[in-house]
MMTF fields as JSON, N, C-alpha, C and O atoms, coordinates in Angstrom:
{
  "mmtfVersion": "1.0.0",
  "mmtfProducer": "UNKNOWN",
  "numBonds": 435,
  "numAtoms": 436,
  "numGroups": 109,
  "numChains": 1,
  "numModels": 1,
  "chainsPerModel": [1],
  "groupsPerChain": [109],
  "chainIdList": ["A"],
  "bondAtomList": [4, 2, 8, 6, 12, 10, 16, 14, 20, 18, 24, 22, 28, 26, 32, 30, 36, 34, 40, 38, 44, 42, 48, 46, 52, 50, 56, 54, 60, 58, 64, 62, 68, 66, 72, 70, 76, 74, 80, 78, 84, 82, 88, 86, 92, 90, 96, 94, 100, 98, 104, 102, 108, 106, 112, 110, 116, 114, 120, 118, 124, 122, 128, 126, 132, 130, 136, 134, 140, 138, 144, 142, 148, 146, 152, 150, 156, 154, 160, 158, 164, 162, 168, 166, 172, 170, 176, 174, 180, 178, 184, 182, 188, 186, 192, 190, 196, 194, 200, 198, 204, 202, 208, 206, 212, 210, 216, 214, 220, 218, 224, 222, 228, 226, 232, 230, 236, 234, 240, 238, 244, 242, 248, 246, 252, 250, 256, 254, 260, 258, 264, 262, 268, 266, 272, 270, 276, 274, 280, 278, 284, 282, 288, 286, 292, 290, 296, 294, 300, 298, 304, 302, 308, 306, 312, 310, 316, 314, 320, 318, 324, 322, 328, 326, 332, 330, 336, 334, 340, 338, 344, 342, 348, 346, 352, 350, 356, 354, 360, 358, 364, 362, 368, 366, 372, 370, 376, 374, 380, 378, 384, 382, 388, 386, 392, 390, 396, 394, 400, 398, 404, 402, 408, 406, 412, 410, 416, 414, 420, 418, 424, 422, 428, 426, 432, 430],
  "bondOrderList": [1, 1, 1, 1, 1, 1, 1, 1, 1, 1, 1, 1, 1, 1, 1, 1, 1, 1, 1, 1, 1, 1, 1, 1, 1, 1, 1, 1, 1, 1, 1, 1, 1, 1, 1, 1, 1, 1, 1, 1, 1, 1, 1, 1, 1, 1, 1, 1, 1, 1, 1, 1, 1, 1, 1, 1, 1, 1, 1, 1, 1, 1, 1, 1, 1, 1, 1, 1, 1, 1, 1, 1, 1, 1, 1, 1, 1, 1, 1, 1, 1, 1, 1, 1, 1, 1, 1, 1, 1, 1, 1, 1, 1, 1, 1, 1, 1, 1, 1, 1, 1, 1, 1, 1, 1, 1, 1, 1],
  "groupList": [{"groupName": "UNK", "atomNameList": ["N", "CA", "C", "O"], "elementList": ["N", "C", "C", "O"], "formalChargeList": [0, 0, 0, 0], "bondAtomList": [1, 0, 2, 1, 3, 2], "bondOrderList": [1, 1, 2], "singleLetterCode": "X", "chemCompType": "L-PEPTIDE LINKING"}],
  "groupTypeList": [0, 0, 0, 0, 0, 0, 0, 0, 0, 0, 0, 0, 0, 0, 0, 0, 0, 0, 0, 0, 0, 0, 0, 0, 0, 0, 0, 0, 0, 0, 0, 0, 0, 0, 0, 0, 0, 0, 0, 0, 0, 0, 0, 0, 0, 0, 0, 0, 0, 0, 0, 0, 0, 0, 0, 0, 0, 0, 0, 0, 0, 0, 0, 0, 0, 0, 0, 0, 0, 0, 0, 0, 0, 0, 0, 0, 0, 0, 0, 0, 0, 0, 0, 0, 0, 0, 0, 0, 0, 0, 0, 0, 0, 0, 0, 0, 0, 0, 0, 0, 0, 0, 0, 0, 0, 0, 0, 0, 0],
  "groupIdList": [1, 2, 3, 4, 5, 6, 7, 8, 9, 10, 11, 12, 13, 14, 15, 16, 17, 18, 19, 20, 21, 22, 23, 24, 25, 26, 27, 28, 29, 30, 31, 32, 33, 34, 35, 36, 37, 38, 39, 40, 41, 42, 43, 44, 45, 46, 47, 48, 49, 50, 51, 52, 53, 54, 55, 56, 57, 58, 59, 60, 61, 62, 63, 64, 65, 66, 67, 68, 69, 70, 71, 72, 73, 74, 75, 76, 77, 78, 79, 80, 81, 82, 83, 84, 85, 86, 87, 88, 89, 90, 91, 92, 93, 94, 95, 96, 97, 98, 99, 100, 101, 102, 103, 104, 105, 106, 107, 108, 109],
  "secStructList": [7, 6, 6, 6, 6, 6, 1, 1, 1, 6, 6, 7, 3, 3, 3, 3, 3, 3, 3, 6, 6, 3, 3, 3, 3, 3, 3, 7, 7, 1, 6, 6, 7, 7, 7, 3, 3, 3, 3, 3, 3, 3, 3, 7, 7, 1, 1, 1, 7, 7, 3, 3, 3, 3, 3, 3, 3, 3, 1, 7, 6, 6, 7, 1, 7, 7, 6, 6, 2, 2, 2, 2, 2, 2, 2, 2, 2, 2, 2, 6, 6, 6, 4, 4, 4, 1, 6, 6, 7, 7, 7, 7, 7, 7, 1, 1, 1, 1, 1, 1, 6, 6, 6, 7, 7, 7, 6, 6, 7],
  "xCoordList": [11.816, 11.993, 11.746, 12.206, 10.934, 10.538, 11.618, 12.393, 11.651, 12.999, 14.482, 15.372, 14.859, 16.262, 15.99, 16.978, 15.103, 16.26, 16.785, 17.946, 16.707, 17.159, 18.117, 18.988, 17.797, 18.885, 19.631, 19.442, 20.491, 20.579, 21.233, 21.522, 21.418, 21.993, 20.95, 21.13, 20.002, 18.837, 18.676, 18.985, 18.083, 17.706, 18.394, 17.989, 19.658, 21.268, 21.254, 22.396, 20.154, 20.282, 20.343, 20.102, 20.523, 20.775, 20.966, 21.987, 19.799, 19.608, 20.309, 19.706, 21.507, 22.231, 21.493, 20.915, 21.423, 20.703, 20.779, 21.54, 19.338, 18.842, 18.036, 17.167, 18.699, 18.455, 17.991, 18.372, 16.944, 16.159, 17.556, 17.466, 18.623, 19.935, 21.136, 22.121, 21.038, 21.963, 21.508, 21.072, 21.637, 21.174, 22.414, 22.9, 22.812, 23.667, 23.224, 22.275, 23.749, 23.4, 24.817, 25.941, 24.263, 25.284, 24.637, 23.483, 25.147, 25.132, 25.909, 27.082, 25.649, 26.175, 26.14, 25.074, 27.414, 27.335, 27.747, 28.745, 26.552, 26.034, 27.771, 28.616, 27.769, 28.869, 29.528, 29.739, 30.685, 31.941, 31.976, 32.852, 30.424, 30.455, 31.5, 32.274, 31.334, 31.878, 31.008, 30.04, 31.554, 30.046, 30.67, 31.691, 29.938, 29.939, 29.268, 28.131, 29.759, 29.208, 28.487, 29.176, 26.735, 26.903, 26.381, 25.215, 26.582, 25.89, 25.547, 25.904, 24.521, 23.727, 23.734, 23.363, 24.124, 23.556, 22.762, 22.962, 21.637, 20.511, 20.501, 20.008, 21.044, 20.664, 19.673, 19.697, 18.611, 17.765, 18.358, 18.723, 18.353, 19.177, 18.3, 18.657, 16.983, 15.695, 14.534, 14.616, 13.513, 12.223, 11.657, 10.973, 11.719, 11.756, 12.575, 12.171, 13.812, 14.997, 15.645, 15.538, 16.364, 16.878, 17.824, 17.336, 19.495, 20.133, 20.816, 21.728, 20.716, 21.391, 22.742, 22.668, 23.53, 24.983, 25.308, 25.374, 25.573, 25.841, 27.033, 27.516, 27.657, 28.982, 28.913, 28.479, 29.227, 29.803, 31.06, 31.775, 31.259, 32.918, 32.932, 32.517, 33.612, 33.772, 34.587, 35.749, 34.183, 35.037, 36.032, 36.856, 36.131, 37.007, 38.38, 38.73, 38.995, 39.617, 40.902, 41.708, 40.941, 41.841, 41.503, 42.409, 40.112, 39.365, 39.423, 38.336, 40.475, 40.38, 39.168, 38.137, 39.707, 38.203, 37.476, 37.896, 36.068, 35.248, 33.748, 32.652, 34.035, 33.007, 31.609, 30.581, 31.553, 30.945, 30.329, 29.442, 30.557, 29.585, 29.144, 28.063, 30.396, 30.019, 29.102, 28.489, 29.278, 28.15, 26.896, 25.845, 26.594, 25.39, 24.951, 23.996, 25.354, 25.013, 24.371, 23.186, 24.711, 23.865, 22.614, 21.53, 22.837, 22.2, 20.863, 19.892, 21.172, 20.02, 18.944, 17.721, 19.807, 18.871, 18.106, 17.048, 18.578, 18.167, 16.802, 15.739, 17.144, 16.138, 14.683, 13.494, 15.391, 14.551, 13.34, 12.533, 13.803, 13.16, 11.946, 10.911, 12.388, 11.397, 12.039, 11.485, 12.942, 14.029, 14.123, 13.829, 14.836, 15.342, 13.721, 13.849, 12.319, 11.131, 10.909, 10.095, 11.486, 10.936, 11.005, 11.67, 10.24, 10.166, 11.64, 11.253, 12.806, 13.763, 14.789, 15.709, 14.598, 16.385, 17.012, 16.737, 18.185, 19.434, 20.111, 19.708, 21.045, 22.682, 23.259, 22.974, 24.783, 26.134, 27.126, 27.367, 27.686, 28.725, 29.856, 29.519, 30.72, 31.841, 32.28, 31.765, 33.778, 34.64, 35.559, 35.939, 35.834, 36.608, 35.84, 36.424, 34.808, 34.143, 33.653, 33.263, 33.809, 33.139, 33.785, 33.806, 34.21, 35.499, 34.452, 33.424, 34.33, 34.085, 32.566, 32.364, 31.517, 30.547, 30.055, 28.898, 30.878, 30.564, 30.465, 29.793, 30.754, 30.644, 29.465, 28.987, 29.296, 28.205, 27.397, 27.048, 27.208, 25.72, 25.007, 25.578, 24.083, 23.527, 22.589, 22.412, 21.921, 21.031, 21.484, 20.635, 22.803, 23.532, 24.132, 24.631, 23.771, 24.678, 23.817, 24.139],
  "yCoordList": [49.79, 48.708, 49.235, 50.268, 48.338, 48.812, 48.706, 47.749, 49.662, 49.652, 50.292, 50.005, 50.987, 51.118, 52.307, 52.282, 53.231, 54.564, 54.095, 54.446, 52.939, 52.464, 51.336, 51.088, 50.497, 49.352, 49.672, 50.711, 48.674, 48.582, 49.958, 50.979, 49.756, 50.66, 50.841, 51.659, 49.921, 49.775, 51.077, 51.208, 52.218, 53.179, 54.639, 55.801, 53.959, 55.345, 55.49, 55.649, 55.492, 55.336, 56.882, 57.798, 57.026, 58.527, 57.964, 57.439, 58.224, 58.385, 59.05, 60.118, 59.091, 60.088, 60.235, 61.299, 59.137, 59.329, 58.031, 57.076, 58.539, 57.006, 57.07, 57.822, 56.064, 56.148, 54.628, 53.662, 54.635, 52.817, 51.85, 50.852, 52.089, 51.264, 51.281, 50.562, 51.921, 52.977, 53.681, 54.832, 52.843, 53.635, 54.008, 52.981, 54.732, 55.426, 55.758, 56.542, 55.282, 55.671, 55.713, 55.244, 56.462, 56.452, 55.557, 55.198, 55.169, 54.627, 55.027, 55.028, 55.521, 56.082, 55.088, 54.697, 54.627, 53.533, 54.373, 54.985, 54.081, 54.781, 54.637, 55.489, 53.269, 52.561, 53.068, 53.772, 53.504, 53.784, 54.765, 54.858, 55.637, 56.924, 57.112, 58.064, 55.686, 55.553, 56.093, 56.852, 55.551, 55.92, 54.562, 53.89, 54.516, 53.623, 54.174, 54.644, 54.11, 54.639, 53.266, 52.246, 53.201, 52.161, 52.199, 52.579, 52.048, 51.336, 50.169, 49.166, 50.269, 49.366, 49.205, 50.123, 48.152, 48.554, 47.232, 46.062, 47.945, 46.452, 46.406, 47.252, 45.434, 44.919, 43.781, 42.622, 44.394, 43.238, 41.929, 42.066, 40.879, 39.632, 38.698, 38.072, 38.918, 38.58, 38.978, 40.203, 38.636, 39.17, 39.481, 40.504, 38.846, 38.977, 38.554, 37.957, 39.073, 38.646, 40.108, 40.87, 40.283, 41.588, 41.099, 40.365, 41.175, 41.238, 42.235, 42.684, 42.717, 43.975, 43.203, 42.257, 43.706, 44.097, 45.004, 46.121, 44.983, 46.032, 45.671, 44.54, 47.069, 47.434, 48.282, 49.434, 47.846, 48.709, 48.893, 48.004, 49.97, 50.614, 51.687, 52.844, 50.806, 51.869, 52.903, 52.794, 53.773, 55.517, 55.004, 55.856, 53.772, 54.075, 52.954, 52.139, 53.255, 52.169, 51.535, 50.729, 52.048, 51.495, 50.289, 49.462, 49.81, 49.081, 47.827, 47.266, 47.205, 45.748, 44.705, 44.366, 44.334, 43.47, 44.291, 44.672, 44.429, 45.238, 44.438, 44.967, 42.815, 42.251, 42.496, 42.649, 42.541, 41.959, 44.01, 44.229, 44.571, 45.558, 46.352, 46.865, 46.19, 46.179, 45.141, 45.296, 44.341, 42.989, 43.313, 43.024, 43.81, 44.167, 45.078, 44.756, 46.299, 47.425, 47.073, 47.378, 46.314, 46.049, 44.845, 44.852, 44.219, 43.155, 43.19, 42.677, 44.273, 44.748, 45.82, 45.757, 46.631, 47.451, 46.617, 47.082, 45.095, 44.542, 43.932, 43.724, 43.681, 42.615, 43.64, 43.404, 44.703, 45.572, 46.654, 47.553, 45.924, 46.278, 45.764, 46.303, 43.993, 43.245, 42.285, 41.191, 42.488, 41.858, 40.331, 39.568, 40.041, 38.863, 37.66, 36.438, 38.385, 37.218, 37.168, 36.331, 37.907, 37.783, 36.293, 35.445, 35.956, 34.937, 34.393, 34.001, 34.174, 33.749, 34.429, 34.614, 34.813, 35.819, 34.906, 33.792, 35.483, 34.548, 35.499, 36.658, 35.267, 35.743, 35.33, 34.141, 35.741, 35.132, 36.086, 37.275, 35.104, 36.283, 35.124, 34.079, 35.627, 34.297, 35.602, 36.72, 34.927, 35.184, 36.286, 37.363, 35.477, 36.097, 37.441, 38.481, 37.316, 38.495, 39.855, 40.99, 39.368, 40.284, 39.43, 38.236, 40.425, 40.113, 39.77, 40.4, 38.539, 38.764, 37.934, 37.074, 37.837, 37.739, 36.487, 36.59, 35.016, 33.826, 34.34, 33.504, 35.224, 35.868, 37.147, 37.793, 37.214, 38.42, 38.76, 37.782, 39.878, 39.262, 40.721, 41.798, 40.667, 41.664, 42.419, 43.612, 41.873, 41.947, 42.956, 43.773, 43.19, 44.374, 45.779, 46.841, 45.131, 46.601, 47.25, 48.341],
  "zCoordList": [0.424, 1.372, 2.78, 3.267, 3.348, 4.684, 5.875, 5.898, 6.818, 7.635, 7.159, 7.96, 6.177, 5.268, 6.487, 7.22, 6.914, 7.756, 8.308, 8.098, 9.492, 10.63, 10.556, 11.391, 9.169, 9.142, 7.782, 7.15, 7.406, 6.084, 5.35, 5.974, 3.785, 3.566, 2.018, 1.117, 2.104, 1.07, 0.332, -0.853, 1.231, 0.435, 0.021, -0.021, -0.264, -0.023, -1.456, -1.888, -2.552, -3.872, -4.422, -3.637, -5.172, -6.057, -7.813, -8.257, -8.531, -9.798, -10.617, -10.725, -11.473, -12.182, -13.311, -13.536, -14.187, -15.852, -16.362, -16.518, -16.599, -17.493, -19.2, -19.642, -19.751, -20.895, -21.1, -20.439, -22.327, -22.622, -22.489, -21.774, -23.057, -22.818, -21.738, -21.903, -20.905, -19.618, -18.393, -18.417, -17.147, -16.358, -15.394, -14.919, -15.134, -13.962, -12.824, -12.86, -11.347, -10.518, -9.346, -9.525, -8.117, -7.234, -6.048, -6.283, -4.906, -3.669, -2.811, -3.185, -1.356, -0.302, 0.774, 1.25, 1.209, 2.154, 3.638, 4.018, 4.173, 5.696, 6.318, 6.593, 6.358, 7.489, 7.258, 8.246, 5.961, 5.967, 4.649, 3.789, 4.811, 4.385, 3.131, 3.022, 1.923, 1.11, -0.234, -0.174, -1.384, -2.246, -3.367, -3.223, -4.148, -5.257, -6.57, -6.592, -7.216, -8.521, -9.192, -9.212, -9.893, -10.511, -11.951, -11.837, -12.928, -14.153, -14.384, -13.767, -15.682, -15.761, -17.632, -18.364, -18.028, -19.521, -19.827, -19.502, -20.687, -20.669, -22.464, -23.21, -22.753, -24.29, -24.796, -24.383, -25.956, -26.023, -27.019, -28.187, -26.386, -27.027, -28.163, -29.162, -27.512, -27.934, -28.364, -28.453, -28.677, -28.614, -27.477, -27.529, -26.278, -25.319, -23.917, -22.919, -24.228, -23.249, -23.425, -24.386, -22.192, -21.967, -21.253, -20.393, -21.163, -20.568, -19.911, -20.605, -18.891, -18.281, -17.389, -16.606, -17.672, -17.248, -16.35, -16.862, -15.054, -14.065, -13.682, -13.623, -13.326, -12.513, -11.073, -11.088, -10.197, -9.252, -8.642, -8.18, -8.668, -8.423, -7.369, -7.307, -6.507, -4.958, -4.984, -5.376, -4.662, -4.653, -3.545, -3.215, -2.89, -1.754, -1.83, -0.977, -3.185, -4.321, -3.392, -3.857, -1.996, -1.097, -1.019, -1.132, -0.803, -0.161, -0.71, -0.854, -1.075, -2.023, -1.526, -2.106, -0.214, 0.276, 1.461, 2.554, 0.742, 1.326, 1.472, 1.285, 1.911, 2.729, 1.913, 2.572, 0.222, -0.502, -0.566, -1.392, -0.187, 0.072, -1.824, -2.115, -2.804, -3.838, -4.841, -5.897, -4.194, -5.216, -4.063, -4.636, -2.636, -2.381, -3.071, -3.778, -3.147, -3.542, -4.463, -4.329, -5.794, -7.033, -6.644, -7.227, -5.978, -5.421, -5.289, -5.845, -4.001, -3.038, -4.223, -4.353, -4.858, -6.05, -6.947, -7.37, -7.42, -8.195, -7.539, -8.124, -6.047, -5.355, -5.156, -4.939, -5.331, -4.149, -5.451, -5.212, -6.902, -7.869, -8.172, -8.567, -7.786, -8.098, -9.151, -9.258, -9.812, -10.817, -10.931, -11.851, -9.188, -9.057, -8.867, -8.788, -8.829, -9.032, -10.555, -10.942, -11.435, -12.775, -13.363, -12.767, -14.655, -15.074, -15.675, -16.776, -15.656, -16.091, -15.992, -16.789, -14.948, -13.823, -13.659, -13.213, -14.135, -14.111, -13.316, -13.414, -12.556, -12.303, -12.532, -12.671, -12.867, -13.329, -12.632, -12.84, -11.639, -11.154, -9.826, -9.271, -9.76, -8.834, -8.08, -8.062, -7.254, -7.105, -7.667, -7.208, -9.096, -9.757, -10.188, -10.491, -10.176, -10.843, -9.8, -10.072, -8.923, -7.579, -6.322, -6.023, -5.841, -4.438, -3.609, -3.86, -2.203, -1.493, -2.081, -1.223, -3.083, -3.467, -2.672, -2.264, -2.291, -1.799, -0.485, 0.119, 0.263, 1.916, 1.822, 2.754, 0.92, 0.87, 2.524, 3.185, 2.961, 3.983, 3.254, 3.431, 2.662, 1.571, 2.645, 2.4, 3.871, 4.605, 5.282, 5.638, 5.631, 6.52, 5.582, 5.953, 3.995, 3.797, 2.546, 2.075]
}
């Protein structure tokens, strides 16, 4: 993504291990020099449907509301894949499921 040295927190990614069903990765959040650990597990449902399942979990577990910065983190990786133009991307995700997610500003973090 063009611009992440200077803005954003786009390109703070770190690859742990990936497998056809599991990908692990970390995220380093510039601002508050936090980190997030994330997984990913993708199961095929279909012949051609893949559902992947992601988690992110902030190392900084004080942090109850943290201004969406965990539902960016996966967000921005997903957008920034190419993911969210595919032919039949869905998301599923609230409130209840991710703090903060209806206030998101994904653009800042």
């Amino acid at each position: 993504m063009s611009g992440c040295m200077t803005v954003g927190q786009r390109c703070l990614y770190e690859l742990v291990s990936a497998t056809p069903f599991h990908i692990v990765a970390k995220h380093t959040n510039r601002q508050w020099t936090s980190k997030e650990d994330l997984s990913f597990h993708l199961v095929s449902t279909e012949e051609s449907v893949c559902r992947v399942t992601g988690f992110s979990i902030s190392k900084a577990w004080a942090r109850v509301e943290d201004n969406g910065i965990t539902y960016c983190t996966l967000y921005n990786l997903i957008e920034g894949s190419g993911l969210v133009d595919a032919a039949g991307y869905k998301q599923y995700t609230n409130e209840w499921i991710c703090l903060d997610y209806s206030t998101a500003n994904c653009t800042i973090y």
